[in-house]
C-alpha positions in Angstrom: 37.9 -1.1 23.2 39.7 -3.4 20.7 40.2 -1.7 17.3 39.7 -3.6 14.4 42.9 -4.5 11.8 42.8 -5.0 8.6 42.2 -9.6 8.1 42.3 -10.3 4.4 42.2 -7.7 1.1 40.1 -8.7 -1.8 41.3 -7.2 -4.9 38.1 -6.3 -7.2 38.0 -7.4 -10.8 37.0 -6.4 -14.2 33.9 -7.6 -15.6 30.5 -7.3 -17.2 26.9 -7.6 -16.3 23.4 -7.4 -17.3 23.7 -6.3 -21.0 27.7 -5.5 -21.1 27.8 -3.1 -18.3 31.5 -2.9 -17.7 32.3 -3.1 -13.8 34.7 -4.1 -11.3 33.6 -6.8 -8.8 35.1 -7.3 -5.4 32.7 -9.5 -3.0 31.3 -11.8 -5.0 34.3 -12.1 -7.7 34.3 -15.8 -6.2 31.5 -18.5 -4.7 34.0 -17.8 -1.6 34.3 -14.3 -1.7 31.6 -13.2 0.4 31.7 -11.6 4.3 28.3 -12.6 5.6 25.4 -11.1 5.1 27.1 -9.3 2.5 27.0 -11.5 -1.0 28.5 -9.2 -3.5 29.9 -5.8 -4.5 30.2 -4.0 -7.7 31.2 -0.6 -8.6 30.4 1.1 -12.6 32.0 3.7 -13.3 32.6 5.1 -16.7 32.2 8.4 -18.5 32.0 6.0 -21.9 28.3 5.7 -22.5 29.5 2.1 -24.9 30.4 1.1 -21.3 27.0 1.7 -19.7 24.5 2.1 -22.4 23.0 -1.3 -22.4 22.3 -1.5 -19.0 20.4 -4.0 -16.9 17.3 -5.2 -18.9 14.6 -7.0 -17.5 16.3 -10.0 -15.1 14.7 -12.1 -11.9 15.8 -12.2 -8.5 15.2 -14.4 -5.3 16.2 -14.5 -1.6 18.2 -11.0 -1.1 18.3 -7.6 -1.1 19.8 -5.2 -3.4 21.2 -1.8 -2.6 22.1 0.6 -5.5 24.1 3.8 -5.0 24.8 6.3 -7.6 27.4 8.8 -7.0 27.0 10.4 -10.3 24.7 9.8 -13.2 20.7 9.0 -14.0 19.4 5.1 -14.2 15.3 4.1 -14.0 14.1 1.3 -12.3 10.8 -0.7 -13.4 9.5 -3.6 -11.9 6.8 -6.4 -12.7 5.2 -4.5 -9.3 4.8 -1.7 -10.9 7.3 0.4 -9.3 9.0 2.9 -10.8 11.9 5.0 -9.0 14.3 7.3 -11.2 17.8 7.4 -9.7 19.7 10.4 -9.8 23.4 11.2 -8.4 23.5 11.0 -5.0 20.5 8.5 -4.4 19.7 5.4 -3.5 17.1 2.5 -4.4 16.7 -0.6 -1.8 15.0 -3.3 -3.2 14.1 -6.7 -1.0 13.7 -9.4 -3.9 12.1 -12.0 -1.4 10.2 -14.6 -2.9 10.9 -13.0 -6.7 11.0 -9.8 -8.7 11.6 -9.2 -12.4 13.0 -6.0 -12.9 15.2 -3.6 -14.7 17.8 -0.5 -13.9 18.5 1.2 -17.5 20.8 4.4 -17.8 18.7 7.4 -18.6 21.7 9.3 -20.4 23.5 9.0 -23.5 26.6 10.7 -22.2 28.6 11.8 -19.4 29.9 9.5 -16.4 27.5 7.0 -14.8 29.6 5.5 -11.3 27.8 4.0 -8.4 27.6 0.7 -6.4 25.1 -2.1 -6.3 25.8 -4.2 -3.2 23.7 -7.6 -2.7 22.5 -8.6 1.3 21.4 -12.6 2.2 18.6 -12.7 4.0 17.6 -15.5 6.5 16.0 -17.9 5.8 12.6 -17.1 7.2 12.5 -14.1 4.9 14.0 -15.3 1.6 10.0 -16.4 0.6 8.6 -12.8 2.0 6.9 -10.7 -0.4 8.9 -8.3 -2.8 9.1 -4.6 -1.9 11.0 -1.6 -3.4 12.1 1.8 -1.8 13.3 4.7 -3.7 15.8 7.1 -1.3 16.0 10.2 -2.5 19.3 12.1 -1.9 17.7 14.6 0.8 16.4 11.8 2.9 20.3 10.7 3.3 22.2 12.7 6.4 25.4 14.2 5.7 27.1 14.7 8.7 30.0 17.0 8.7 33.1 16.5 10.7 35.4 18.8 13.0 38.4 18.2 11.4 37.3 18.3 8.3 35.4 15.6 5.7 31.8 14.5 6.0 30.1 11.2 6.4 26.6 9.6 4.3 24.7 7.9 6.2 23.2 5.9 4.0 21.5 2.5 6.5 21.9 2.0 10.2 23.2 4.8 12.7 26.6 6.8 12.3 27.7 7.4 15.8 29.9 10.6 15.8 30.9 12.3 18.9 28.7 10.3 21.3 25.8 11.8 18.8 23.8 9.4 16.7 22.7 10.1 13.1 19.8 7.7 11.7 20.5 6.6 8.1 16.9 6.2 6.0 17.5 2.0 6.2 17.0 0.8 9.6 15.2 -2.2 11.1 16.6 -4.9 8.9 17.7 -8.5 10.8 21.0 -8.1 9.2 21.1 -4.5 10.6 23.4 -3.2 7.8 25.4 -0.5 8.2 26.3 1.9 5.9 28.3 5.1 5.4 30.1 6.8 2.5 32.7 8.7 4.1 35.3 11.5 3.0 38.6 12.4 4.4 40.7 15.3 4.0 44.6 14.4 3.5 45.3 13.4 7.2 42.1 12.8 8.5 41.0 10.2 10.4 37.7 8.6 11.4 36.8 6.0 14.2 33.4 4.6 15.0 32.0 2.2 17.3 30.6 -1.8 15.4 29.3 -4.7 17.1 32.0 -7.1 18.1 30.3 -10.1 16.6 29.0 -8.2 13.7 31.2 -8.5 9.9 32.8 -5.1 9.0 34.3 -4.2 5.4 35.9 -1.7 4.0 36.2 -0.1 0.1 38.4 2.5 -0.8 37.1 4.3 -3.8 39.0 7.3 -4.4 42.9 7.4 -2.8 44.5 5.2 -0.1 43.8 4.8 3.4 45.2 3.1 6.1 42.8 1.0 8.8 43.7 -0.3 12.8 45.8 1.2 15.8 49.7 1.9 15.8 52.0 -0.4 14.9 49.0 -3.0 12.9 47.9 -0.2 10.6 47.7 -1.3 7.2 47.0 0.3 3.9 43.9 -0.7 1.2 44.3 1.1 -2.2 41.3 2.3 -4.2 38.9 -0.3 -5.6 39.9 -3.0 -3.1 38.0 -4.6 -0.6 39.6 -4.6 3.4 37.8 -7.3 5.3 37.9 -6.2 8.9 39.4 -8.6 11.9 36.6 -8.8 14.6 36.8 -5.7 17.6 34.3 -3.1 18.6 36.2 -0.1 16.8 36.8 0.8 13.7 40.0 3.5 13.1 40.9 4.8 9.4 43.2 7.3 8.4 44.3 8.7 5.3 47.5 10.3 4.2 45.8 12.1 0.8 42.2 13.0 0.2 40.4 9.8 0.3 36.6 8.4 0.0 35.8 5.2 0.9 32.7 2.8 2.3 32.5 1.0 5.6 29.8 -1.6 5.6 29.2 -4.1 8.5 26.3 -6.1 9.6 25.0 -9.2 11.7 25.8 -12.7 10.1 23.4 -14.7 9.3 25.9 -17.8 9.6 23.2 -20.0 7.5 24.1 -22.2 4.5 24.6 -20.1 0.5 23.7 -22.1 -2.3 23.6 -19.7 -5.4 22.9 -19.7 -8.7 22.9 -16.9 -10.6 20.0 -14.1 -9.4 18.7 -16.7 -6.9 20.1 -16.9 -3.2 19.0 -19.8 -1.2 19.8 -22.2 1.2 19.6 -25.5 -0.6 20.2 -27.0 -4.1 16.2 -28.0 -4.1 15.2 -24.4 -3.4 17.4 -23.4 -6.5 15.9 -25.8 -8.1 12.0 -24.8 -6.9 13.5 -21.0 -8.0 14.0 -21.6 -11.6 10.9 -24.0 -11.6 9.1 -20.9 -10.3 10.6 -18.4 -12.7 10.3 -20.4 -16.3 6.5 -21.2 -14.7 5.5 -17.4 -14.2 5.0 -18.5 -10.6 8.2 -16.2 -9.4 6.4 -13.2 -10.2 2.8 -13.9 -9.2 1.8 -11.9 -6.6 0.7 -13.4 -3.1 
């Protein structure tokens, strides 16, 4: 099998969103920042409620899917749909904007540390016009899979594979066929699992340092850095002090980005046709 070594690091970056959120933003930092499917990745994490408070009022979206992660903290999400999903620390909420959503994820907590992840996912073409859906993943319908030398794994979309023994995240059947995991390693550990060859494979250190490939190519990625992953069927990772970190990969749509803002398409005249749509009311009528 041909391991995977580390190809480019991108180095994530403070900023704001929504209503002054204060985050740091890897994929996405930059128009050419992006690992197809994946379009963007922030992480919040603050125990300063001026950092958080404001949250993300009420704000379109077109063409993608988002995936929010909370690792500690309490945020509500509300929809023109009508859905409502509270997230709580250690949960997750997948939303598929397709052809448009209006909706809002506001802290429910005046103190104490809000961190998680919101990571945005192109979809193909064919799909960007689908209708809108929402799905609110409760942290016991995630698996967390010990392992024999210590740490645990989150399986959080797709399938972990862990001694020849498959694990079934809650996400699966999507054409990008993401993969996710949240994974913790004692100081020395070490953790390999099989991807796709021809799939797109990153890597985000969180908390510590680890190291990622086979002998002589391993390479370190320090916390709150994004490893982009050289193409190869095996992913290896190491770590010389406790570390937790996210491995995401997925199929590549290899299909044109034009973006602006909330709206994903594939060409300027759909952009256009998006914010036509939203200023209309169109965006959020319901088909």
């Amino acid at each position: 099998m041909a391991t995977r070594v580390l190809q480019q690091i991108i180095e994530s970056v403070p900023t704001s969103d929504g209503a002054g959120v204060k985050l740091r933003r890897s994929l996405g930092s930059r128009r050419d920042l992006r690992w197809d499917p994946f379009l963007m990745l922030d992480e919040f994490s603050s125990d300063n409620p001026n950092d958080y408070i404001a949250g993300f009022p009420p704000h379109p979206h077109r063409g993608f899917e988002t995936a929010t992660y909370l690792l500690e903290g309490h945020m509500l999400h509300q929809d023109h749909l009508g859905h409502r999903g509270d997230l709580n620390t250690g949960g997750v909420q997948w939303m598929t904007a397709g052809r448009g959503i209006v909706h809002s994820e506001m802290p429910q907590q005046t103190q104490g540390r809000l961190h998680g992840f919101q990571l945005w996912i192109n979809l193909p073409a064919r799909e960007k016009m689908k209708p809108a859906s929402y799905r609110d993943i409760l942290p016991a319908e995630i698996p967390l899979v010990p392992m024999a030398k210590g740490g645990q794994v989150k399986v959080i979309a797709g399938t972990l594979i862990l001694d020849k023994k498959p694990t079934p995240g809650p996400i699966l059947g999507l054409t990008t066929d993401p993969l996710y995991l949240d994974i913790q390693l004692p100081a020395g550990g070490n953790f390999s699992h099989p991807i796709d060859n021809d799939y797109n494979a990153f890597i985000y250190p969180y908390a510590g340092e680890i190291a990622i490939g086979p002998g002589n190519e391993r390479r370190r990625v320090q916390a709150h850095n994004v490893g982009l992953l050289s193409p190869g069927d095996l992913i290896d990772v190491g770590a010389e002090g406790d570390a937790r970190f996210l491995l995401l990969a997925g199929r590549p749509l290899k299909e044109p980005i034009v973006q602006h803002g909330p709206f994903v398409m594939n060409t300027r005249e759909e952009i256009e046709q998006a914010l036509r749509d939203f200023e209309s009311g169109e965006l959020t009528q319901v088909v």
